[in-house]
N, C-alpha and C positions, 0 to 999 in steps of 0.2 A: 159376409163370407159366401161363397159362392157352396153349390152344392155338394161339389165335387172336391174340394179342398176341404168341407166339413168331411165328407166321406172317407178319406185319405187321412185327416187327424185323426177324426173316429178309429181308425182302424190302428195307427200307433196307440191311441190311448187304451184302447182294448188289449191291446200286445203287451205292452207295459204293466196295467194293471195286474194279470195275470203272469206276470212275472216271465214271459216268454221274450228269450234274445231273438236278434230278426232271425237268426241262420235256423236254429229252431222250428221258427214259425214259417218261416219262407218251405221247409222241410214240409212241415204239418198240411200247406195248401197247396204244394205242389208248383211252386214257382221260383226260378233263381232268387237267389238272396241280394243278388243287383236289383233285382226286379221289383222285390218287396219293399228294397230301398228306396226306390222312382219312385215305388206308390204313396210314402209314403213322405216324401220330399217336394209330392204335388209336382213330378214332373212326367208322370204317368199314371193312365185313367185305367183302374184293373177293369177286366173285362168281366161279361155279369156272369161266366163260369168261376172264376175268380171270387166275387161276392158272395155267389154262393158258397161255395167251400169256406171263405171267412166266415159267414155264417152259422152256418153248420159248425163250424169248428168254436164257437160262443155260444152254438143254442139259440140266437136270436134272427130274426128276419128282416131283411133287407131295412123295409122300415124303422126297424130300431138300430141299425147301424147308422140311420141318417139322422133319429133324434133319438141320441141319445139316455137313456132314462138314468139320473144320477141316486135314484133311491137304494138307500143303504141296505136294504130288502133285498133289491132286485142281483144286486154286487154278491150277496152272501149266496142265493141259490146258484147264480154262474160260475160262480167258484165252487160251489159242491157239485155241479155235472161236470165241471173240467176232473176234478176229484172222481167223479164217477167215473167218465170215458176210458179210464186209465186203469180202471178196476179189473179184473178177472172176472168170469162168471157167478166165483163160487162165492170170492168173497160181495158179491152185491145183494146175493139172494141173503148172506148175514147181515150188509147193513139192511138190507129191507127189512128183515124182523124185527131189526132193531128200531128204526123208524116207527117203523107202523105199532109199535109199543108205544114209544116215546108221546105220538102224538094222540094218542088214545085220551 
């Protein structure tokens, strides 16, 4: 498989996993929902402005959008900063306490 069609599944599998519809997600990084389609139908290359925001928007870096890491570890805390991202201020400084308890 070539780099760029890994890049492009990579980027459905990350959508999916997280439970996000393209229109959604196409919303989240700022590009037509045609657009996120192409990207991800491998008939269009996002640009590296693009990649970044995918990025950013999973917490991980470019690198790890090209290999992918399938540790069940790595799934659980990406799914707790999507969970965060989404927080309010207030409610984070409570789960912080809460954390920072738990893992004592």
């Amino acid at each position: 498989m070539k780099y760029q069609e890994l890049i492009n599944s990579n980027i459905r599998a990350l959508r999916q996993k997280q439970g996000l519809t393209q229109e959604i997600f196409s919303e989240k990084i700022g590009i037509s929902l045609q657009g996120l389609s192409n990207i991800e139908r491998n008939k269009y290359q996002p640009t590296a402005e693009t990649i970044d925001k995918i990025c950013k928007t999973f917490n991980i870096t470019p690198q790890e959008l090209l290999i992918m890491n399938s540790d069940a570890s790595q799934d659980i805390i990406n799914n707790i900063v999507t969970l965060l991202n989404q927080c309010p201020q207030k409610k984070l400084k409570k789960i912080y306490e809460i954390v920072s308890i738990l893992v004592k």
